[in-house]
C-alpha positions as CSV (number, residue, x, y, z in Angstrom):
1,X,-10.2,-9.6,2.9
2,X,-8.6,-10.7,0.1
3,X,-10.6,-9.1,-2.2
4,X,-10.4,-5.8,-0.5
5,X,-6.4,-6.8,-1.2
6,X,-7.4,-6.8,-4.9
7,X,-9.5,-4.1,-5.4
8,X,-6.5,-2.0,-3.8
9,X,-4.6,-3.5,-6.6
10,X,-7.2,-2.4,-8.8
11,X,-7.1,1.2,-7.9
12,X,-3.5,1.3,-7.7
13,X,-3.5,0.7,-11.7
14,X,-6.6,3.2,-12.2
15,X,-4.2,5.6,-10.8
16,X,-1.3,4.5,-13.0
17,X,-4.0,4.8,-15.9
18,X,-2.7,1.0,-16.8
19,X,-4.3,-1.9,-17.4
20,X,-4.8,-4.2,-14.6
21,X,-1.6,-7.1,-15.0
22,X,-4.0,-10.2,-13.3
23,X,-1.1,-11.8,-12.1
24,X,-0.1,-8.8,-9.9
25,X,-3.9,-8.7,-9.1
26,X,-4.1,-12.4,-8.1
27,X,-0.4,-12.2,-6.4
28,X,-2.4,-9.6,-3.9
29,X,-5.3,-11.9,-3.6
30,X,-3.4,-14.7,-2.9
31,X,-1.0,-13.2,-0.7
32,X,-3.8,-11.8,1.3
33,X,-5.4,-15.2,1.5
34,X,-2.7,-17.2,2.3
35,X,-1.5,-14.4,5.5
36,X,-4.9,-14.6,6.8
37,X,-5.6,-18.0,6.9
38,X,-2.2,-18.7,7.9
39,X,-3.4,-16.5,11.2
40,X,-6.7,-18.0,11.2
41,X,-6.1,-22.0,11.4
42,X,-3.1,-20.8,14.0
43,X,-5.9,-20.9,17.0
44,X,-5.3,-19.5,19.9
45,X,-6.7,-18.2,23.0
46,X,-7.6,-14.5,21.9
47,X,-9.4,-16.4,18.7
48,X,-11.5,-18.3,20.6
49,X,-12.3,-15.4,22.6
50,X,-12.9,-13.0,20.1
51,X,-15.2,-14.8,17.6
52,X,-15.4,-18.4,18.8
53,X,-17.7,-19.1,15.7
54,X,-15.4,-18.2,13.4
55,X,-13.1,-19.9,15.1
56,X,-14.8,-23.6,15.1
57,X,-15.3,-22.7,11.1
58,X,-11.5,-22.8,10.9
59,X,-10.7,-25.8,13.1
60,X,-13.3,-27.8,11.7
61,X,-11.7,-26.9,7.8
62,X,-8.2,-27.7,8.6
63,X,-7.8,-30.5,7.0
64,X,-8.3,-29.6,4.1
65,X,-7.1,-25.5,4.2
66,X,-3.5,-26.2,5.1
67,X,-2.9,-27.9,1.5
68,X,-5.1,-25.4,0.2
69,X,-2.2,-22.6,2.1
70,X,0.8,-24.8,0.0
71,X,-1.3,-24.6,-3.1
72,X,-1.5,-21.5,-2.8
73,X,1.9,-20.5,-2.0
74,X,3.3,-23.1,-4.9
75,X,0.8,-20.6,-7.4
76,X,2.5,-17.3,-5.6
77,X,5.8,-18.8,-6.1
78,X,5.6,-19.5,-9.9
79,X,4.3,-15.8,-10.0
80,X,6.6,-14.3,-8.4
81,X,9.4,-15.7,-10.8
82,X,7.5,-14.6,-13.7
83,X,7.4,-11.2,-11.9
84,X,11.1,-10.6,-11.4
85,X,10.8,-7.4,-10.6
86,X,8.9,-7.8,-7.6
87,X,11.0,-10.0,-5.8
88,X,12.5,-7.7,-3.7
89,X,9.5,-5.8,-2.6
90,X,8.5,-9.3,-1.8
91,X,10.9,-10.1,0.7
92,X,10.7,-7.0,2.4
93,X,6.7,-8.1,2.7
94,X,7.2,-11.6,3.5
95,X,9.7,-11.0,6.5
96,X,7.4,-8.9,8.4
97,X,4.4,-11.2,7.8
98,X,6.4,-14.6,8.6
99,X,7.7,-13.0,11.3
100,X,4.0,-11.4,13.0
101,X,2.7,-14.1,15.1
102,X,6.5,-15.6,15.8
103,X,7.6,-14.8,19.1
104,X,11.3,-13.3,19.0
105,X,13.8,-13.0,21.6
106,X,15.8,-9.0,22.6
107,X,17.1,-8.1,25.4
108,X,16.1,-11.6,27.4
109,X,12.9,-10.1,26.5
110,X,10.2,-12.3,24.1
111,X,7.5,-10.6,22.1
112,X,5.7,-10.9,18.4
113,X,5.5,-8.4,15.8
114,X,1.6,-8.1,16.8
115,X,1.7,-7.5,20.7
116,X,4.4,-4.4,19.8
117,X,2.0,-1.3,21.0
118,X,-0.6,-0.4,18.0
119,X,2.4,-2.5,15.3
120,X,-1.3,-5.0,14.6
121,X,-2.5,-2.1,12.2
122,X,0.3,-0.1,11.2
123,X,2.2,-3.8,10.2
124,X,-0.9,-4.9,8.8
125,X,-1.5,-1.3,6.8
126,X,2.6,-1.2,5.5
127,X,1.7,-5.1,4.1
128,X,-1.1,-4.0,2.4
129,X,0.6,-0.9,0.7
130,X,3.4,-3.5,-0.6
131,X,1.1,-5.8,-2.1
132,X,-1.2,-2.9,-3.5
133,X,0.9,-0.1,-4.9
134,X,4.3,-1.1,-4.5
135,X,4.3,-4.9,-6.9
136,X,2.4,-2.7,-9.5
137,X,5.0,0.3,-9.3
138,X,8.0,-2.1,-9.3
139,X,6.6,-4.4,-12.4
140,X,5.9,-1.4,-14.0
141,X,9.2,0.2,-13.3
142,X,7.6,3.5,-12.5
143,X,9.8,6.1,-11.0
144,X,8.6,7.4,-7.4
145,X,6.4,10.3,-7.6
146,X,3.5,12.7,-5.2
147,X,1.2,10.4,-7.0
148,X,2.7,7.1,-5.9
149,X,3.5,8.5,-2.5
150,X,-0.1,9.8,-1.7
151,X,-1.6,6.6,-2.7
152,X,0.9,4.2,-0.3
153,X,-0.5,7.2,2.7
154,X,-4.2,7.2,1.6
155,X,-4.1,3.4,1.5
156,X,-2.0,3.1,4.7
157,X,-4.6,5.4,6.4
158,X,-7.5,3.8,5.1
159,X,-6.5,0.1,5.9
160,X,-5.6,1.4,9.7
161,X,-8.9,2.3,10.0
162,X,-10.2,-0.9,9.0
163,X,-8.1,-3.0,10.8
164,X,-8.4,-0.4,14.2
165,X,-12.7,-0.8,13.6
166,X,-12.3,-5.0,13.7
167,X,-10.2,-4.5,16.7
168,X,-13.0,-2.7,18.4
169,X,-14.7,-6.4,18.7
170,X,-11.2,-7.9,19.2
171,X,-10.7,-5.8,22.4
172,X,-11.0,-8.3,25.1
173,X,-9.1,-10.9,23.2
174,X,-6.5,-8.7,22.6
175,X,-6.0,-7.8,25.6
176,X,-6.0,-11.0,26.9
177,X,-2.8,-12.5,24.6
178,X,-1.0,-9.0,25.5
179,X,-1.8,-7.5,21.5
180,X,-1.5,-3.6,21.9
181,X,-3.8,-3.0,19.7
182,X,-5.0,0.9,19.0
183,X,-8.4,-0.7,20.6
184,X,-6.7,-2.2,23.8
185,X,-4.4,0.6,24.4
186,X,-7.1,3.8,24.2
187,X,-10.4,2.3,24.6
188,X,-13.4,1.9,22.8
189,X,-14.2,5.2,22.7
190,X,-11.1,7.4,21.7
191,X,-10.2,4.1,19.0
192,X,-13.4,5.6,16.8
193,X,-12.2,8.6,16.9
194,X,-8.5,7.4,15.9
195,X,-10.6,6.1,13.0
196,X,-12.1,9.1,12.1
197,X,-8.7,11.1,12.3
198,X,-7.2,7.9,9.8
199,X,-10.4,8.9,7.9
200,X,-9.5,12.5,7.2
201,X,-5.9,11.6,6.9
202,X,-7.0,9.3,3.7
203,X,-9.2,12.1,2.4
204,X,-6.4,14.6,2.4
205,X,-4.0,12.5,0.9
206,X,-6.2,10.8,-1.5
207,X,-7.6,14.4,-2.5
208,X,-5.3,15.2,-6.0
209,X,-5.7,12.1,-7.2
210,X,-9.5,11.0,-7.3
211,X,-12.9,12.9,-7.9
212,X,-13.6,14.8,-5.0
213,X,-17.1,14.0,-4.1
214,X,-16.5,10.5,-4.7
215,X,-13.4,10.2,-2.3
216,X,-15.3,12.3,0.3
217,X,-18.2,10.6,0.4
218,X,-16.3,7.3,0.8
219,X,-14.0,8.5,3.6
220,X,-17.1,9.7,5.6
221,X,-18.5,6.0,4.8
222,X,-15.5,4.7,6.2
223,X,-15.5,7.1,9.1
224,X,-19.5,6.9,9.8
225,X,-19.0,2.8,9.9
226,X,-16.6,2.9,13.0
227,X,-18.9,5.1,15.1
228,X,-21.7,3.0,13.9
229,X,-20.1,-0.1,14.1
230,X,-21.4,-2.9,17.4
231,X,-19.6,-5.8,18.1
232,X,-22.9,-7.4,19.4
233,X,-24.0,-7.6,15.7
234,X,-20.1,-8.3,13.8
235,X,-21.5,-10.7,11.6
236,X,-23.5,-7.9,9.5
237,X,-20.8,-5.2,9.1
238,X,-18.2,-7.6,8.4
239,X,-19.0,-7.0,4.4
240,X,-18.7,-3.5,4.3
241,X,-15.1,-3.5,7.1
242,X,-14.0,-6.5,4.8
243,X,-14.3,-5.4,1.4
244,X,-13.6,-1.8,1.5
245,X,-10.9,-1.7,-1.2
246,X,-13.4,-3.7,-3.4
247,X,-15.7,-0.9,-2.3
248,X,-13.4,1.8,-3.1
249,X,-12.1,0.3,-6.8
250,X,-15.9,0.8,-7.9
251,X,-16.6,3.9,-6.2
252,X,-13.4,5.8,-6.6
């Protein structure tokens, strides 16, 4: 996953027609990292559920991933004040994503971030588009444009789909720890064809800025891979679901 975070990166400055800053590439690999091992080596109940071999692979590495996480977050620190000009778009990232698995109090009411009906992939999706288009666009000091604003929707649109095809194994887990997931909420079968509708969505929006047989042909990928897609054998789609932005920096 987090090289799907830096392959968006990638793209992002393809469309600029820049040259890749690594530290903006490694601040969205790192980020990524660091968010989803964060989640990961937090077990709970859903986890075990949902992929209890993954799930013994994390608790059996704790030891020595949680100084890896503040190793990690010491290197995204020093980047981040060498890249002034994302600091902003940082905190409006690193609030949400603190704040995602913390359970918060309104209206003598608790909830998280995640269990918020279908907020798991459009939180997930708005993180990614910060990390992806918005530190480039800020470093660069690029004023907003269509451009910019098609490629924060197509990459929204193509991240929700990713996220809503792992839910589709994540389904009884989910539903289990009370996550409202676009899975959980409409079902198995009406969730892949969400995905295909998030698929068509990233098409259009994606369609002025990149060839258009190339950005076709990877949207029906996408969009084939969630009707094709079996929980019963996760462990070999799990490369093309998590490294579709690498994917897309090659092919688009």
């Amino acid at each position: 996953m987090a090289l799907d975070a830096a392959g968006w990166a990638g793209l992002t400055y393809k469309v600029l027609k820049m040259a890749p800053d690594m530290m903006l590439v490694f601040i969205a690999f790192g980020f990524t990292w660091l968010f989803y091992t964060r989640d990961r080596v937090g077990i709970s109940d859903s986890d075990r559920l949902n992929n209890p071999e993954r799930t013994a692979w994390y608790a059996a590495r704790g030891h020595w991933l949680k100084p890896a996480m503040w190793v990690v977050s010491g290197l995204l620190l020093i980047c981040l004040c060498l890249r002034s000009a994302i600091v902003f778009p940082a905190m409006i990232g690193i609030v949400p994503c603190l704040l995602y698995t913390r359970k918060l109090r309104f209206w003598n009411r608790t909830f998280t971030l995640k269990s918020l009906p279908g907020m798991k992939a459009v939180l997930v999706a708005f993180l990614w588009v910060v990390l992806t288009v918005a530190f480039p666009v800020a470093t660069l000091k690029i004023p907003m444009s269509a451009s910019i604003v098609h490629l924060c929707l197509m990459v929204g649109c193509f991240v929700m789909l990713q996220i809503n095809t792992n839910d589709l194994r994540d389904i009884a887990g989910d539903a289990n720890e009370g996550v409202k997931s676009f899975a959980v909420l409409l079902g198995d079968r009406k969730a892949r064809f969400l995905g295909a509708v998030l698929g068509i969505l990233g098409i259009f929006f994606g369609w002025a800025l990149f060839d258009h047989w190339a950005l076709s042909g990877f949207g029906i990928f996408l969009i084939a891979r969630t009707f094709l897609y079996n929980r019963n054998h996760d462990i070999y789609w799990q490369a093309l679901i998590s490294l579709q932005g690498f994917i897309a920096y090659f092919v688009l």
